[in-house]
C-alpha positions as CSV (number, residue, x, y, z in Angstrom):
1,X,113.8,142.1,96.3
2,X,116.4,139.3,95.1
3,X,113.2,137.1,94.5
4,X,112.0,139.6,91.8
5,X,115.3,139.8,90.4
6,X,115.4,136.4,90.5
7,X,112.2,136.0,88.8
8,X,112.8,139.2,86.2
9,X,115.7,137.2,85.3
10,X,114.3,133.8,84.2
11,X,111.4,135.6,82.7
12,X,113.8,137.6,80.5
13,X,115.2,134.2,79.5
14,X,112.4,132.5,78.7
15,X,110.6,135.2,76.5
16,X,114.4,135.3,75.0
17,X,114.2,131.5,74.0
18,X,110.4,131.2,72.8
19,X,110.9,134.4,70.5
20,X,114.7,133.6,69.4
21,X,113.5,129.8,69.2
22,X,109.6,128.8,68.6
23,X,109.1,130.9,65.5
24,X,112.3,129.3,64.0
25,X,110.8,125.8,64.8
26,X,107.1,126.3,64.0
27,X,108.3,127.2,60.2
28,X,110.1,124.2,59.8
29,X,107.1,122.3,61.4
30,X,104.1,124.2,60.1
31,X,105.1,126.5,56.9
32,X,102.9,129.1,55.9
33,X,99.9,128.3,53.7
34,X,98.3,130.5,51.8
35,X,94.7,131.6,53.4
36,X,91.5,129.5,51.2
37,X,91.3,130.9,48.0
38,X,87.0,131.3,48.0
39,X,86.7,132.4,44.7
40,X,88.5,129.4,43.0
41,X,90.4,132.2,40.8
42,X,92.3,128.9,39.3
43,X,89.6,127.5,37.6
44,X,88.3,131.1,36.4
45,X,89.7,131.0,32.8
46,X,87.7,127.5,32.7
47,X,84.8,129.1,32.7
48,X,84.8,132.9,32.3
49,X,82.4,132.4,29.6
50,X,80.0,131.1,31.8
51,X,79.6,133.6,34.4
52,X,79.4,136.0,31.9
53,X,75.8,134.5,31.3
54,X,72.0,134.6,32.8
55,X,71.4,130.9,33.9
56,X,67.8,129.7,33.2
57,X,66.6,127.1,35.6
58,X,63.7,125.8,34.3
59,X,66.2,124.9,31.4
60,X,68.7,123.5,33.7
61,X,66.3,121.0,35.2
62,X,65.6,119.2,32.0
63,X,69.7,119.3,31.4
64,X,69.9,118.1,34.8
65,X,67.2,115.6,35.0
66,X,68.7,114.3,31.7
67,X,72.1,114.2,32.4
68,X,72.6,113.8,36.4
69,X,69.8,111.5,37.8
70,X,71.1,108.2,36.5
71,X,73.6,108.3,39.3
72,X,72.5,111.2,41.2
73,X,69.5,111.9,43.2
74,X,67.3,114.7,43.6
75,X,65.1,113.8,46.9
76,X,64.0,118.0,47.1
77,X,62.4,117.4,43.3
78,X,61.3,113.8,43.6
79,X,64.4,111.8,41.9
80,X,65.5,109.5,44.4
81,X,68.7,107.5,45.1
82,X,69.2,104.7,42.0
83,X,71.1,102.3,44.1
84,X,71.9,102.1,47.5
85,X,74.9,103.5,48.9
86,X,76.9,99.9,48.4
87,X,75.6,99.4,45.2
88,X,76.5,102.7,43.9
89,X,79.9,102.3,45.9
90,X,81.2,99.6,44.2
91,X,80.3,100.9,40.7
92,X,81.7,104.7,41.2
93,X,84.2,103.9,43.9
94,X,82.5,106.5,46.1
95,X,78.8,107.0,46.7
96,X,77.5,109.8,44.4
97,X,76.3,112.9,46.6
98,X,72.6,114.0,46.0
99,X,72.2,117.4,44.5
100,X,69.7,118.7,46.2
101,X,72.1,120.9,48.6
102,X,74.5,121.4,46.3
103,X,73.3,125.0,45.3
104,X,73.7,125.8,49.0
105,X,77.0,124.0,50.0
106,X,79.0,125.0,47.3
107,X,79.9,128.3,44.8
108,X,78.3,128.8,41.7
109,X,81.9,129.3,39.7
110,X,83.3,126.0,41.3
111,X,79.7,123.8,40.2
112,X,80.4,125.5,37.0
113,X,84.0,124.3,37.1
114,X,83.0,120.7,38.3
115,X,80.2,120.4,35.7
116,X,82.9,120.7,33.0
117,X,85.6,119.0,34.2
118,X,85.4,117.5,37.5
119,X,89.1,116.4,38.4
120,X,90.5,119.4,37.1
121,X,88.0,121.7,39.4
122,X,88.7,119.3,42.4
123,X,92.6,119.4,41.8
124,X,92.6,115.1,41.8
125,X,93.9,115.2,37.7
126,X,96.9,113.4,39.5
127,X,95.1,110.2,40.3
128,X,93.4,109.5,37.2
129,X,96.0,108.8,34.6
130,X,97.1,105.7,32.7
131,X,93.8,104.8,31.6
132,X,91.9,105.9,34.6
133,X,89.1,108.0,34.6
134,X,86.8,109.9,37.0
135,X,83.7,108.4,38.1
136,X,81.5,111.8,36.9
137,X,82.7,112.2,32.8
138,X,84.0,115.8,32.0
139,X,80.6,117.6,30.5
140,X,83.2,120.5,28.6
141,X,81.0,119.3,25.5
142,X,78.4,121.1,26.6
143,X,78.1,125.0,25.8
144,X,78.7,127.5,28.1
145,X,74.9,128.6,28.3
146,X,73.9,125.2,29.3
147,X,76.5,124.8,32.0
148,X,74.9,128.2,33.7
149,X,71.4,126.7,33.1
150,X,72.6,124.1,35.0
151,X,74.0,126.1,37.8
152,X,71.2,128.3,38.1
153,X,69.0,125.1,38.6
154,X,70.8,124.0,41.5
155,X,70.8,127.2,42.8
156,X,67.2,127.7,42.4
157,X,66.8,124.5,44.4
158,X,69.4,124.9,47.2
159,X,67.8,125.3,51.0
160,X,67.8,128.9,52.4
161,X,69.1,127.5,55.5
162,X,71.1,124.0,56.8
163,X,72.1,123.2,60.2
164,X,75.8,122.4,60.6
165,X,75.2,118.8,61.0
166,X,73.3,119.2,57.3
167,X,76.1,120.5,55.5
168,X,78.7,118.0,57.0
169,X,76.5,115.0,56.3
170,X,75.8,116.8,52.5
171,X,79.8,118.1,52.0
172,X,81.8,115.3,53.7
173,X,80.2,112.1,55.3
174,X,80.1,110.1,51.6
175,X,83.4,109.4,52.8
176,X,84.2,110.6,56.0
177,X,82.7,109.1,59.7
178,X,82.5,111.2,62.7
179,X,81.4,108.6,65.1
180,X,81.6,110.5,68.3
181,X,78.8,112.6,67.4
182,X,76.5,109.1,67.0
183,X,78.6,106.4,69.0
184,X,75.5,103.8,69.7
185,X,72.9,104.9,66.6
186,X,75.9,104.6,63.7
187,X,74.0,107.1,61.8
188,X,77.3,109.6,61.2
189,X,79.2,106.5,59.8
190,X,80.4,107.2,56.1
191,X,77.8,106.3,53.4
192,X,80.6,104.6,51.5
193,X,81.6,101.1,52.4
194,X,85.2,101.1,53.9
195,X,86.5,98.9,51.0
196,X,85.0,100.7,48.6
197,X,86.6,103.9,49.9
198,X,89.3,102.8,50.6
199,X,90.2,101.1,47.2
200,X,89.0,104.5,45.6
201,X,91.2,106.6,48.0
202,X,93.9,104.6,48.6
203,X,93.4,104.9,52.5
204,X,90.7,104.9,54.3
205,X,89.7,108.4,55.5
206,X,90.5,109.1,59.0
207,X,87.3,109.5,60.9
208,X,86.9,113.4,61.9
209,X,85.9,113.3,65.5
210,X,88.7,115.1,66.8
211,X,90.1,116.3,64.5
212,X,89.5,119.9,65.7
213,X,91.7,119.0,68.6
214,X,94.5,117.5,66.6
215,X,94.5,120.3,64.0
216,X,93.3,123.2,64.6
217,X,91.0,125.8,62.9
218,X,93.8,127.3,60.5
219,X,95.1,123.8,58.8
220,X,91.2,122.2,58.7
221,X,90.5,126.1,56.6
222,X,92.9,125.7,54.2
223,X,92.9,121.8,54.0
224,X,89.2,121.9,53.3
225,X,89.2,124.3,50.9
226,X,92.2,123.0,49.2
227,X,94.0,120.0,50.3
228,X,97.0,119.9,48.0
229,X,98.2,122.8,50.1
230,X,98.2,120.9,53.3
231,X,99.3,117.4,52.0
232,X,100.4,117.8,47.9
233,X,99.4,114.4,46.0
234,X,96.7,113.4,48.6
235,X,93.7,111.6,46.9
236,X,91.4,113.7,49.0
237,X,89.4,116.3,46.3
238,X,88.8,120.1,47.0
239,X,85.3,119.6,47.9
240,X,84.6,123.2,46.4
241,X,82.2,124.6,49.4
242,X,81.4,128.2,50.0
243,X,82.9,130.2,52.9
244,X,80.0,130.2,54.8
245,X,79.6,126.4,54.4
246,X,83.1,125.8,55.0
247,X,82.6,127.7,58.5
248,X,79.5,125.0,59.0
249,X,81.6,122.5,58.8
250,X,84.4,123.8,60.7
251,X,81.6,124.6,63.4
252,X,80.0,121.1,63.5
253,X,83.5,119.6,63.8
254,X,84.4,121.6,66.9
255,X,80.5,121.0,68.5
256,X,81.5,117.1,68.5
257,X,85.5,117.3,68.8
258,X,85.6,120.3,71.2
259,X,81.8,120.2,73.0
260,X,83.5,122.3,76.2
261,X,85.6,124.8,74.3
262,X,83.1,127.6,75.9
263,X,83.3,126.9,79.7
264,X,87.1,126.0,79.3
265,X,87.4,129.6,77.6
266,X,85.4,131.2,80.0
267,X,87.0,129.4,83.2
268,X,90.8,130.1,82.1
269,X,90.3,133.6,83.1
270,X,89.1,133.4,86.6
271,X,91.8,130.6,87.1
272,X,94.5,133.2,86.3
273,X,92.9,135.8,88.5
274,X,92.2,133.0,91.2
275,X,96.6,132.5,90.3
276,X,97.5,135.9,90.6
277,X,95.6,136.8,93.9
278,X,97.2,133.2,95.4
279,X,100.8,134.7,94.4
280,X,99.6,138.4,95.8
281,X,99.1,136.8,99.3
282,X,101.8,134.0,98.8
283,X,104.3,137.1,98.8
284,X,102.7,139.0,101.3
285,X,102.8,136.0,103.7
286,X,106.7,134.9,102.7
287,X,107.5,138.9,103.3
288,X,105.8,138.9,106.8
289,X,107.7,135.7,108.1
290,X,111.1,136.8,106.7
291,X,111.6,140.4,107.2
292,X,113.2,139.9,110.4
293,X,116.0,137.6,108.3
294,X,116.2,140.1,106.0
């Protein structure tokens, strides 16, 4: 009986300390962010006259054929890359994505947003100032009618479906490596050069492998979806994809970073059980061998 007492005793003081003491501490380490914002309600007075209209895509193609495909390519409608990803590198400071996806990866407000004024809709306005400019020029010339012909384009285009190693290599491998999902073959290295990337970042982006493990579901969320809440004045752009992309991405991360989250979640159960009965008979034997003490 003094044993439980004991034990009653220092688990009263230790549920005392995490609850008087580890909320305290995690604020100060990890304040609360606001959850991702999916409908990009910042950038909605940017363009509230175009979603109030019917994109055509037949007429977005020639507006995107005319306007995009000198940098971009198109592989699903035959426009391939211009120059190769160094080539493009050192001219744009980043290697420009290819649009065929982008219908798919990311929400129609926030392509409408980008089309019109790309550092503004991916919250990097802070970078480019005294003199310096955006690699993709602001198109807010063009009417509101031929923005959603342009959106409805891509979106006519877009895949129905994309694996999760699809939309990471699409949303985030222009810049980003994840090299334990390739370690011999190098195909998951970052299309841009590291010089390149890293003159146009000002660092060079830390490769994702684990980044799963170092942080976590909730701060890769909102990061993704919004870095400036995470890290404010970080050169890294909201990249703009849609929930369920976002959740691709998320997904793919933990199948490289965290490949035996499953059997670790289903073994930590019958390790506690196997824990409990071991302290069950523990008891039982330390009870048989000292009740004549007692």
């Amino acid at each position: 009986m003094r044993e439980l007492k004991i034990l009653a005793v220092v688990v009263a003081l230790t549920l005392i300390t995490y609850w008087g003491v580890e909320p305290f501490a995690h604020s100060q380490m990890h304040p609360h962010v606001a959850p991702a914002d999916f409908t990009f309600s910042d950038v909605k007075e940017d363009i509230a006259e175009v979603k109030a209209l019917q994109g055509n895509a037949a007429n977005g193609e020639t507006l995107v054929t005319s306007n995009c495909t000198a940098c971009h390519s198109i592989n699903s409608k035959g426009f391939p890359q211009v120059m190769d990803n160094a080539s493009s590198a050192a001219a744009y400071g980043v290697t420009p994505p290819d649009l065929s996806t982008a219908g798919k990866l990311y929400s129609a407000d926030y392509l409408a947003a980008f089309i019109k004024n790309p550092a503004k809709a991916s919250k990097v306005e802070h970078k480019f100032v005294d003199g310096k400019v955006h690699p993709m020029p602001n198109f807010d010339w063009m009417q509101p009618q031929e923005i959603a012909d342009m959106v409805a384009f891509f979106k006519s285009i877009a895949p129905k479906e994309m694996t999760n190693k699809e939309v990471f290599t699409d949303a985030c491998q222009r810049c980003h490596s994840i090299k334990y999902a390739d370690m011999k073959g190098g195909s998951m290295a970052a299309f841009t050069p590291n010089a390149d990337i890293k003159q146009y970042m000002g660092k060079l982006p830390p490769d994702l492998s684990q980044f799963i493990r170092s942080r976590g579901h909730e701060y890769l969320e909102t990061f993704i979806n919004n870095p400036q809440k995470q890290l404010e004045g970080t050169a890294m752009p909201r990249v703009g994809l849609s929930e369920e992309s976002q959740a691709q991405v998320v997904a793919y991360l933990e199948e490289v970073g965290d490949s035996k989250k499953v059997q670790r979640e289903e073994l930590g159960p019958k390790f506690l059980i196997y824990l409990v009965i071991f302290a069950i008979f523990g008891f039982l034997w330390k009870a048989s061998k000292w009740r004549d003490v007692h």
